[in-house]
C-alpha positions, 0 to 999 in steps of 0.5 A: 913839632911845627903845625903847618896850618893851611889858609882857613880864613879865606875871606882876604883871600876871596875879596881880593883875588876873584876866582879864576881859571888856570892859565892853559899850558904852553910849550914851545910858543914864540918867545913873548914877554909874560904878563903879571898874571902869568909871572905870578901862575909861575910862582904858585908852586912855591910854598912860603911860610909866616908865622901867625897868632892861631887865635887871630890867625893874623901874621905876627910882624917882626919889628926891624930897623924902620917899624914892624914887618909882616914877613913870608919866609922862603925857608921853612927853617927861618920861619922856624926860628922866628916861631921859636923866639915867639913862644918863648917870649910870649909863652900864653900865646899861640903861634904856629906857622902856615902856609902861603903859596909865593904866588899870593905873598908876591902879589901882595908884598908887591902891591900887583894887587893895588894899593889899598892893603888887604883885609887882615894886613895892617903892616907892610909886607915883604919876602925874605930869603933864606937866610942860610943862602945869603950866610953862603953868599956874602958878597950877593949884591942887592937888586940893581939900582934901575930895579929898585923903584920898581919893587918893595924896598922892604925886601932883601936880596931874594937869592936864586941859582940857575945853570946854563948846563941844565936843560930848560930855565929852572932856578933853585933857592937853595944851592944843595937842590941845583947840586942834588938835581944836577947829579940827577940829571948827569948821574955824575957825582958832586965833585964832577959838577962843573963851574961854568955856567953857574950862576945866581940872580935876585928873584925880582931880576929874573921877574922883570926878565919875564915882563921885558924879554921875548923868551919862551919863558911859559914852555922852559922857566921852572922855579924849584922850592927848597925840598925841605918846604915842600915836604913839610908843607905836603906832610901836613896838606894831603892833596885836595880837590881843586879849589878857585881860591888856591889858584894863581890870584888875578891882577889889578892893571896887568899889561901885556908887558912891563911893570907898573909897580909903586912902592912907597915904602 
């Protein structure tokens, strides 16, 4: 019954993100450092989603310990939820959920885009986790401490899961899609899948492994969308014609390397 509405309201994201070229791809390069750009080119395939008033179209924030929060749901079941609370709270109101690639909702939860908060956001932002993924680790630590200056300290523990047994660099959001692609890839069954070499890290971490560490990041990196979100984000937007505005956004101060980012909370 959730209506997932593409971006109609294209001015934030024109005013803010210049219409570029896809970044070439590459294979097999020297192991280098990314750029933002290029971390962010990464993110586009990952549909987050928000729940916003089809009236005003804004995204309706959720208020937490310290004030109200624009938030970009990684699992489509979480923003489900929060649409649910929303209607029957305020049942004169119309809500549905959209949908946002994670390579904008990065970009501007973590400020790659500057300082100034974009048109139609008069809250602050984050990302959330699934939350079903944080119930399965209970002892997943928060970002290390020389990490957290360097991103949104709104944003939670962002979860993802990696093997070393698998080919290439991909990480999962959901531990049942490592499952299901590893059993894929093997043609061995779940209980057959190995222990070793499995392991999970916060997204931001691995991002700042990208900005720092010389790896053939472009050619072997992959993140993996949660099923579940790409197939009722693809139900409900056919493909269409490439667009300049639904490319991966250009940023404000990018670097070679490293990352400069501020948030002051």
């Amino acid at each position: 019954d959730v209506e997932l509405l593409a971006l109609e309201d294209q001015e934030v994201w024109r005013s803010f993100f210049m219409p570029v070229v896809s970044l070439p791809s590459r294979m097999s390069l020297a192991p280098r450092a990314l750029t933002r750009a290029e971390v962010i080119e990464k993110m586009h395939v990952v549909p987050v989603f928000s729940v916003i008033n089809m009236k005003s179209r804004e995204m309706c924030p959720v208020e937490e310990e310290g004030g109200f929060c624009g938030i970009w749901y990684i699992d489509i079941a979480d923003a489900e939820e929060q649409l649910m609370k929303l209607r029957a709270g305020h049942p004169d109101i119309e809500y549905t959920i959209e949908v946002t690639p994670l390579s904008k909702a990065f970009a501007l939860s973590e400020r790659w885009v500057g300082d100034a908060a974009p048109g139609g956001f008069s809250v602050p932002l984050k990302l959330q986790a699934s939350t079903a993924e944080l119930a399965r680790l209970p002892g997943f630590p928060p970002l290390p401490e020389e990490l957290r200056g360097a991103f949104n300290p709104r944003t939670d523990r962002l979860p993802v899961w990696q093997m070393d047994e698998l080919k290439g660099m991909p990480f999962f959001f959901h531990y049942e899609d490592l499952v299901i692609y590893w059993m894929t890839e093997s043609g061995q069954c779940r209980e057959e899948m190995p222990q070793d070499g499995l392991d999970v890290r916060d997204l931001r971490e691995v991002v700042a492994r990208m900005t720092f560490q010389p790896l053939d990041w472009m050619g072997q990196l992959k993140l993996i969308a949660p099923r579940r979100s790409v197939e009722m984000s693809t139900q409900v937007m056919p493909p269409k014609p490439a667009d300049p505005l639904d490319e991966p956004p250009p940023l404000e101060g990018d670097t070679e390397s490293g990352m400069e980012v501020g948030n002051e909370g």
